[in-house]
Backbone as JSON Lines, residues from 0, in Angstrom:
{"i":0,"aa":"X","n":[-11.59,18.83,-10.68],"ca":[-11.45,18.6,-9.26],"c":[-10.02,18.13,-8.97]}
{"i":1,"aa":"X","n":[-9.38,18.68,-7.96],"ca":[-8.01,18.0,-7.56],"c":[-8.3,17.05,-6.51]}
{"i":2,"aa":"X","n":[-6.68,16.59,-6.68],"ca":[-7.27,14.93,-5.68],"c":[-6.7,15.18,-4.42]}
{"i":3,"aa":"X","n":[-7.34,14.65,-3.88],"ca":[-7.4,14.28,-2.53],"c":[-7.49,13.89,-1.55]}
{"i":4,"aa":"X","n":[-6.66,13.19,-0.38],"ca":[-6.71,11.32,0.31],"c":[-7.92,11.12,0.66]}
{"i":5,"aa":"X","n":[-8.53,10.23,0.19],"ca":[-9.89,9.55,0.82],"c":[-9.58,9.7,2.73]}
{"i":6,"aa":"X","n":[-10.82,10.02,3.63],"ca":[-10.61,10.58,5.06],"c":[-10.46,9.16,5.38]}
{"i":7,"aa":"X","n":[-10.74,7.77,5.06],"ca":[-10.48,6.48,5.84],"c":[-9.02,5.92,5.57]}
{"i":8,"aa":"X","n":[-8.52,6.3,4.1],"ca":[-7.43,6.44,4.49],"c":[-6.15,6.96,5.17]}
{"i":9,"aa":"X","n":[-6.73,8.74,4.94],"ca":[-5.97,9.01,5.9],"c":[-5.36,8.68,7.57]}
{"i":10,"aa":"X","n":[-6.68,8.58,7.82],"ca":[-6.88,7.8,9.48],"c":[-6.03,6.34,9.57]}
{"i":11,"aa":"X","n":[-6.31,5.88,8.79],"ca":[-5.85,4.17,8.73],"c":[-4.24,4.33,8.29]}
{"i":12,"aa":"X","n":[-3.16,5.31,7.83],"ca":[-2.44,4.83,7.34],"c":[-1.55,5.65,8.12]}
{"i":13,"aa":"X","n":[0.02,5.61,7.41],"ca":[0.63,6.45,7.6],"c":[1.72,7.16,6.32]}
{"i":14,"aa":"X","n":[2.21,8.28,6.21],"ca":[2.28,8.59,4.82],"c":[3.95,7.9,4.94]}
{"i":15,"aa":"X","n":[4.13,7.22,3.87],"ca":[5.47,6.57,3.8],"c":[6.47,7.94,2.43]}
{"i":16,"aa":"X","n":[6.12,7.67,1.54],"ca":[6.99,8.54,0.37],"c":[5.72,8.76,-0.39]}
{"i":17,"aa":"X","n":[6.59,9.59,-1.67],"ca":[5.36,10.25,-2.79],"c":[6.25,9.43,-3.84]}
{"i":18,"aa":"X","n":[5.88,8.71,-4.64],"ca":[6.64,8.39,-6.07],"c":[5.89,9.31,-7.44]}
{"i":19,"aa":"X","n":[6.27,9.16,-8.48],"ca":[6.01,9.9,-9.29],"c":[4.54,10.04,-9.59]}
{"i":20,"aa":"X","n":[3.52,8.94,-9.54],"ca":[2.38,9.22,-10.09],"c":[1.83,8.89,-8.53]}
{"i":21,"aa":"X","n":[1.93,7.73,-7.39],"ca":[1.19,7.79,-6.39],"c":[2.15,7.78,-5.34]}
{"i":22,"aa":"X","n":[1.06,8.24,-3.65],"ca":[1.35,8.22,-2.63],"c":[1.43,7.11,-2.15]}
{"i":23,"aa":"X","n":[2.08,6.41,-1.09],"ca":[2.73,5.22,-0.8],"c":[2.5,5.61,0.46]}
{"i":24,"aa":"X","n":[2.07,4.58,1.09],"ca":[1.04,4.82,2.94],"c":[1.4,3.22,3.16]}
{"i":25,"aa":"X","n":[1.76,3.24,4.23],"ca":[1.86,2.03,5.46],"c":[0.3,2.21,6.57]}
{"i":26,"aa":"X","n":[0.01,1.27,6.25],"ca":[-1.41,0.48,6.91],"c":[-1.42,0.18,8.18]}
{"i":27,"aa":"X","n":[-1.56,1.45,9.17],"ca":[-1.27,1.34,11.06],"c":[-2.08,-0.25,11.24]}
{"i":28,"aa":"X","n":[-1.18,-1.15,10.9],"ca":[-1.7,-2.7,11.44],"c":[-0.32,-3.27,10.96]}
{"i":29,"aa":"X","n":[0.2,-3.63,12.57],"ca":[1.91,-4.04,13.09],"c":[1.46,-5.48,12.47]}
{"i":30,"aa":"X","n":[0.5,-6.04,12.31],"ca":[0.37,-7.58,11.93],"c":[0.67,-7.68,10.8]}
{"i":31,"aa":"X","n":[0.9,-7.36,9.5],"ca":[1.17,-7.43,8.6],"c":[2.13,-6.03,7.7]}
{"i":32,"aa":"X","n":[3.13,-6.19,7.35],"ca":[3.77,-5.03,6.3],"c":[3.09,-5.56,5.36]}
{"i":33,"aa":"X","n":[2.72,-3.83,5.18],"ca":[1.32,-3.59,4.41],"c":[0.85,-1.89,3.71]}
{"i":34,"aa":"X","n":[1.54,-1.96,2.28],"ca":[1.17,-0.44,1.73],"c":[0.18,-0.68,1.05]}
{"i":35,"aa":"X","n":[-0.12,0.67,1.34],"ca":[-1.12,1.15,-0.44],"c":[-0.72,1.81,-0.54]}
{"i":36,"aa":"X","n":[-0.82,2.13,-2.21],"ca":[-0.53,3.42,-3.21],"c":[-1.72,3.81,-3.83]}
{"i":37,"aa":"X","n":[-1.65,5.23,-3.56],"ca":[-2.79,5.88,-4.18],"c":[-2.22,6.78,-5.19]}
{"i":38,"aa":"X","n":[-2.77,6.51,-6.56],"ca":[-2.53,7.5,-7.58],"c":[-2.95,8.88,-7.25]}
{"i":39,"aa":"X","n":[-2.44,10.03,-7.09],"ca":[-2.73,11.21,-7.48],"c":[-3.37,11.62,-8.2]}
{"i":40,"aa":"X","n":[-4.29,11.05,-8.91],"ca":[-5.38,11.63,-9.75],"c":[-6.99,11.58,-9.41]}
{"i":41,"aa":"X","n":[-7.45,12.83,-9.69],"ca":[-8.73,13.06,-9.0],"c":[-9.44,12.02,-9.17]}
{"i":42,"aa":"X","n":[-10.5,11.94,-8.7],"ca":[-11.96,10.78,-9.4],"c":[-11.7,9.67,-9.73]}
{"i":43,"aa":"X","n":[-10.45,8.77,-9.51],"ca":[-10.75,7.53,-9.8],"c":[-10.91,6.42,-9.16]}
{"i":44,"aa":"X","n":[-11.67,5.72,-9.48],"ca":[-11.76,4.59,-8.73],"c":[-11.9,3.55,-9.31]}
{"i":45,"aa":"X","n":[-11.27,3.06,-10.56],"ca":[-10.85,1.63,-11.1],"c":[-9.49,1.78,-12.24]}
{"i":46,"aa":"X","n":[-8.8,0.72,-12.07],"ca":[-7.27,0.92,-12.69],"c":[-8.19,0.9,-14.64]}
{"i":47,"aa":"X","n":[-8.96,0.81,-15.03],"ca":[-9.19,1.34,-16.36],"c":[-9.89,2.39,-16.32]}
{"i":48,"aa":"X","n":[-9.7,3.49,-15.5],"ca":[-10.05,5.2,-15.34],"c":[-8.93,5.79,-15.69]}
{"i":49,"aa":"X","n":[-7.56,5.3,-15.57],"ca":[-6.52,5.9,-16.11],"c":[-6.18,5.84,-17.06]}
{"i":50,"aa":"X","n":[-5.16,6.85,-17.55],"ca":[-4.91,7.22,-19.0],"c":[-3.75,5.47,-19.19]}
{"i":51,"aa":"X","n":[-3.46,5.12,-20.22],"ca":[-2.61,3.7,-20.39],"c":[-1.1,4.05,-20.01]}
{"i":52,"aa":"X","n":[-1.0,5.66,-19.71],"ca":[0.32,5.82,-19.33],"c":[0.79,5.56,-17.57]}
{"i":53,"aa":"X","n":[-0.51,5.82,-17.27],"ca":[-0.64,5.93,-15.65],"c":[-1.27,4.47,-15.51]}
{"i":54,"aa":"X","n":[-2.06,3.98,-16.05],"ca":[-1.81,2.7,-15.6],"c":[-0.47,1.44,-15.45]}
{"i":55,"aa":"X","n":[0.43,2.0,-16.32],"ca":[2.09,1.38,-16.88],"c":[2.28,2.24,-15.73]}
{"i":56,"aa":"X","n":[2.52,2.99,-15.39],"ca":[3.03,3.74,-14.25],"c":[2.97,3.18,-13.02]}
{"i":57,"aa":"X","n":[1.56,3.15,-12.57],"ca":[1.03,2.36,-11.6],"c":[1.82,0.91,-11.37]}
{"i":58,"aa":"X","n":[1.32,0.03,-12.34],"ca":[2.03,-1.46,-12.4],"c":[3.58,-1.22,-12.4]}
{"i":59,"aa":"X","n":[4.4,-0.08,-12.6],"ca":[5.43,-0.25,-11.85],"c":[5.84,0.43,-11.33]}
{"i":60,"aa":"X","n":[5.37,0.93,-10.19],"ca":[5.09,1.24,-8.61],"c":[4.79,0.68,-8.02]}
{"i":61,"aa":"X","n":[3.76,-0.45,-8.21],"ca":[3.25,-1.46,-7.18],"c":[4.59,-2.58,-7.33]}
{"i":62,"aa":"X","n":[5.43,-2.52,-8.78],"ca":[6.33,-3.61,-8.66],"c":[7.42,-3.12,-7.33]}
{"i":63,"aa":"X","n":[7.83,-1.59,-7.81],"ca":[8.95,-1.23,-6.69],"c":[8.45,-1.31,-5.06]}
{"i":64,"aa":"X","n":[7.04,-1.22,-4.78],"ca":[6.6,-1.64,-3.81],"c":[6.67,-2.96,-2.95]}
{"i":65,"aa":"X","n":[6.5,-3.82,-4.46],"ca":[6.43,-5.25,-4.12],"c":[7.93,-5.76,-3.69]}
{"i":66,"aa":"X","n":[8.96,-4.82,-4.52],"ca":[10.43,-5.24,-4.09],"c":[10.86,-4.78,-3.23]}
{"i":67,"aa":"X","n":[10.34,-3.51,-2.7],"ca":[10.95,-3.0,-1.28],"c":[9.82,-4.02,0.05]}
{"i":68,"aa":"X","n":[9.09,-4.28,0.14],"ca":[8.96,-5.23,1.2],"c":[9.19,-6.5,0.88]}
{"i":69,"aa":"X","n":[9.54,-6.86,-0.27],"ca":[10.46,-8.12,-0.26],"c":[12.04,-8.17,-0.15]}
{"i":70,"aa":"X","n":[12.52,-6.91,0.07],"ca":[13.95,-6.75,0.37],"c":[13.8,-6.74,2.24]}
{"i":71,"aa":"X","n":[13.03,-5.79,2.59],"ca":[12.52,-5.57,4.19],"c":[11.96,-6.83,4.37]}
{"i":72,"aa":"X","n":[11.56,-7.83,3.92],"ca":[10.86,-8.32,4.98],"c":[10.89,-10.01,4.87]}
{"i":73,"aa":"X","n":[11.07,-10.27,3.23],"ca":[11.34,-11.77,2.98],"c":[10.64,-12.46,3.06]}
{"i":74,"aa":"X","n":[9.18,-12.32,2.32],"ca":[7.86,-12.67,2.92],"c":[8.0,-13.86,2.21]}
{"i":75,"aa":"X","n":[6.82,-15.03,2.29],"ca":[6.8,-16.04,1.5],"c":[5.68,-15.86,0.2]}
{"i":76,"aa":"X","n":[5.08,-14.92,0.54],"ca":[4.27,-14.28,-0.46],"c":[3.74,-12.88,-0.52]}
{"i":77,"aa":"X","n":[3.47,-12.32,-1.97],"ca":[3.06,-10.98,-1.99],"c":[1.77,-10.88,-2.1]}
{"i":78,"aa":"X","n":[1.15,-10.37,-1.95],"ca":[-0.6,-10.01,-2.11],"c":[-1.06,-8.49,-2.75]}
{"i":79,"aa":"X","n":[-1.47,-8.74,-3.98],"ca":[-1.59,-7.4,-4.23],"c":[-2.89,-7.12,-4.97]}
{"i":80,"aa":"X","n":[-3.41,-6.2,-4.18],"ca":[-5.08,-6.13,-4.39],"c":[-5.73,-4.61,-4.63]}
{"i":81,"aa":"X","n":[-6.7,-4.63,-5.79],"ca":[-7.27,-3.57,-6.12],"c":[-8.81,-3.43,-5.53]}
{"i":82,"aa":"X","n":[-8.84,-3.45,-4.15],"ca":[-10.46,-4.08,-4.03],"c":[-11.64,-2.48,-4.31]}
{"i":83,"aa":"X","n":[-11.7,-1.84,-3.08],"ca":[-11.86,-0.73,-3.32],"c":[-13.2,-0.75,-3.15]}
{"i":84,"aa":"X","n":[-14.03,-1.97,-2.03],"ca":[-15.25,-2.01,-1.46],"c":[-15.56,-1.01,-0.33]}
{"i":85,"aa":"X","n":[-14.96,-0.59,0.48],"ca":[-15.37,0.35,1.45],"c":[-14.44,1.54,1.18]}
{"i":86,"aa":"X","n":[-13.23,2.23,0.22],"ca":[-12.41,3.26,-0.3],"c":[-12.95,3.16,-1.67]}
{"i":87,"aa":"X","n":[-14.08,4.05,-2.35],"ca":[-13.61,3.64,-3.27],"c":[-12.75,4.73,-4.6]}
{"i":88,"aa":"X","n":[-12.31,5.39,-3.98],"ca":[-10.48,5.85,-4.76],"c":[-9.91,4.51,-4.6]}
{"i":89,"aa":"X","n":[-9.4,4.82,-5.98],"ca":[-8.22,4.01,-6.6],"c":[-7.23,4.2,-5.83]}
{"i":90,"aa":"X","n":[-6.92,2.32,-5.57],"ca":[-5.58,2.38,-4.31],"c":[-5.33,1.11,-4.52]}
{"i":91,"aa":"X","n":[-4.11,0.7,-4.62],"ca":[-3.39,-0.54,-4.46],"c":[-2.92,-1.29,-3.16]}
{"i":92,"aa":"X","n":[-3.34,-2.15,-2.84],"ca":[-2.81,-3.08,-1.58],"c":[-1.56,-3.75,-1.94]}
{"i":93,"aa":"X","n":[-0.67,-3.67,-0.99],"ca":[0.65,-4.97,-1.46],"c":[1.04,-5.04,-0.38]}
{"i":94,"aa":"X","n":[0.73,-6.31,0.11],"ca":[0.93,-6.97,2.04],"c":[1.89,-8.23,1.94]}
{"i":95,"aa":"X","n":[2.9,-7.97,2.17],"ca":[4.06,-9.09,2.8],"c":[3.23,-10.07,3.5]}
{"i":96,"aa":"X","n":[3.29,-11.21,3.03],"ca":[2.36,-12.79,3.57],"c":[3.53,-13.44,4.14]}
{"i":97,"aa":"X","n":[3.26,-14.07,5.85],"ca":[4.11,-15.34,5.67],"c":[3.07,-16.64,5.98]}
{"i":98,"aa":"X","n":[3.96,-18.01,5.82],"ca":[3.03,-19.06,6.18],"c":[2.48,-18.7,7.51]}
{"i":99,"aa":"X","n":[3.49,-18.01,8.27],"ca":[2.87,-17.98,9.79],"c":[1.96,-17.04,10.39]}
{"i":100,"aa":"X","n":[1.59,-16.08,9.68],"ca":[0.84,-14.6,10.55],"c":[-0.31,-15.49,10.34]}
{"i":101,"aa":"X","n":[-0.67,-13.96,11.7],"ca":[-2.26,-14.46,11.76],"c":[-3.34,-14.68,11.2]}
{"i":102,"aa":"X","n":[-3.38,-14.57,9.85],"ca":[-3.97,-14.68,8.96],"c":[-3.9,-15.89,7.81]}
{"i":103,"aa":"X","n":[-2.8,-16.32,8.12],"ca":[-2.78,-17.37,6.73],"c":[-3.22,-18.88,6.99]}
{"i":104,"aa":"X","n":[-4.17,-19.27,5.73],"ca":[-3.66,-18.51,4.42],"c":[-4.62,-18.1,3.72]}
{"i":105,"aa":"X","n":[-5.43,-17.36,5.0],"ca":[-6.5,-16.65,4.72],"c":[-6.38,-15.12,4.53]}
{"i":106,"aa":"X","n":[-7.08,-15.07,3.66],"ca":[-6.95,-12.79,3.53],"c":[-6.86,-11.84,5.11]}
{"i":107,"aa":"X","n":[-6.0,-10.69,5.32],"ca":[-6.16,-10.3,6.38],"c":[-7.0,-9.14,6.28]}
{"i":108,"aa":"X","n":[-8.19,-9.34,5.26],"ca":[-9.52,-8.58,5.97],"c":[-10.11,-9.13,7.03]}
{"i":109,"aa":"X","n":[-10.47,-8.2,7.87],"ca":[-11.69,-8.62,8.98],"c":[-11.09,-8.97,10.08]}
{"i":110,"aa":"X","n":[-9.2,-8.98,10.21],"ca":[-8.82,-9.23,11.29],"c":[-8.52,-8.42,12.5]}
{"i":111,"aa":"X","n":[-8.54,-8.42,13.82],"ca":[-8.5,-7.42,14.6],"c":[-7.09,-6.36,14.12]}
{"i":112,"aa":"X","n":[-7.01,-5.41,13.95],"ca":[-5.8,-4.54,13.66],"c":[-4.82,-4.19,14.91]}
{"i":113,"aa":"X","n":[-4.06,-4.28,14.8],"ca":[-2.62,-4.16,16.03],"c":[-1.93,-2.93,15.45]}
{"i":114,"aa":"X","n":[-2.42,-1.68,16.08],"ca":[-1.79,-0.29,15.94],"c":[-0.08,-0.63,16.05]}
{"i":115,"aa":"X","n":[0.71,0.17,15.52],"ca":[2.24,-0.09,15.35],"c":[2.3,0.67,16.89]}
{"i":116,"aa":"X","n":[3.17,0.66,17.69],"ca":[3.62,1.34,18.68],"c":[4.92,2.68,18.19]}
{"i":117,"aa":"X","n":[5.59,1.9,17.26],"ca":[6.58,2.52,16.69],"c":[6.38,2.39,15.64]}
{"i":118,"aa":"X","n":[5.84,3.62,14.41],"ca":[6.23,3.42,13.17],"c":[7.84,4.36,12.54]}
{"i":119,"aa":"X","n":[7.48,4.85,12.77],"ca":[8.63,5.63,12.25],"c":[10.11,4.83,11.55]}
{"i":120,"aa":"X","n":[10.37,3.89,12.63],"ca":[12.04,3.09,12.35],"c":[11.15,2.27,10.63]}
{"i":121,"aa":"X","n":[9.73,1.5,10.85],"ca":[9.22,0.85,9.91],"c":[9.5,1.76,8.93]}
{"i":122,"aa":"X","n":[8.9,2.97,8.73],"ca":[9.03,4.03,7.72],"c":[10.04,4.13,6.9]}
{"i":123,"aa":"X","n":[10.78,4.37,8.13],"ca":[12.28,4.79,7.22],"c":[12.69,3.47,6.53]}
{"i":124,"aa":"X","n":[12.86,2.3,7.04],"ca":[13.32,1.32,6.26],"c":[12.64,1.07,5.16]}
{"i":125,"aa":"X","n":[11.08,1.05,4.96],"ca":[10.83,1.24,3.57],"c":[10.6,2.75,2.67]}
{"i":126,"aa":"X","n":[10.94,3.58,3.13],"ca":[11.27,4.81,2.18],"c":[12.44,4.3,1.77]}
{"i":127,"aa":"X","n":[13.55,3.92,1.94],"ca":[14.92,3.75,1.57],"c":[14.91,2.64,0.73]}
{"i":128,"aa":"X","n":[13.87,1.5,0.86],"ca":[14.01,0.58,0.1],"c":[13.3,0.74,-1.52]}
{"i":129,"aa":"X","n":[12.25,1.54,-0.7],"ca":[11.78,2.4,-1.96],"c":[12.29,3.35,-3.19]}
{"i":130,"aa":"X","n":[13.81,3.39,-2.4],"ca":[14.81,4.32,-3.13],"c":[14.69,5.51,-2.75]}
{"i":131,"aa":"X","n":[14.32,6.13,-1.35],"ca":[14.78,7.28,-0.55],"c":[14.21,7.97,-1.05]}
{"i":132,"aa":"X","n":[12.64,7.86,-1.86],"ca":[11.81,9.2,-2.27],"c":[11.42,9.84,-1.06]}
């Protein structure tokens, strides 16, 4: 089977870059900078479904992730989560935390979502930080 974006993600995100093993999506919710990466590989849905090369792969993708919204954004913390209760394809969360959003310093599941008005300028600044994939 080839892979292919889970339909709640598609809806929920927006496509930021492709890196070598996953897709990199910004999370239409202006309240928090907020990707996931989804590996490109069919059928999975837990980080020990991958081969040990794609999991090393993965863990550093989510790092260059974690450094491009900490270059963009200067958060006071990173959050990075494999939950995968209502998606369950394999996908990585990594959400820029500050002391102050609406959420802390509680998880921002379950909070009302604030559609971006403008994503695009967001985009570009993290494709580039991402290293312009």
């Amino acid at each position: 089977m080839s892979f292919s974006l889970h339909p709640k993600l598609q809806k929920d995100t927006f496509g930021v870059t492709e890196l070598p093993l996953c897709t990199v999506l910004l999370m239409n919710n202006s309240s928090f900078p907020w990707l996931i990466l989804v590996p490109r590989v069919a059928d999975k849905r837990e980080l020990i479904d991958l081969s040990p090369d794609d999991r090393h792969r993965l863990l550093d993708e989510v790092s260059l992730a974690c450094e491009a919204l900490k270059t963009v954004y200067t958060p006071d913390k990173l959050n990075v989560a494999a939950l995968g209760n209502q998606v369950q394809q394999l996908h990585v969360h990594v959400i820029a935390r500050f002391t102050g959003d609406a959420a802390w310093p509680n998880p921002v599941w379950g909070l009302p979502s604030k559609p971006y008005e403008e994503s695009a300028p967001v985009i570009e600044r993290l494709k580039r930080a991402l290293g312009g994939r």
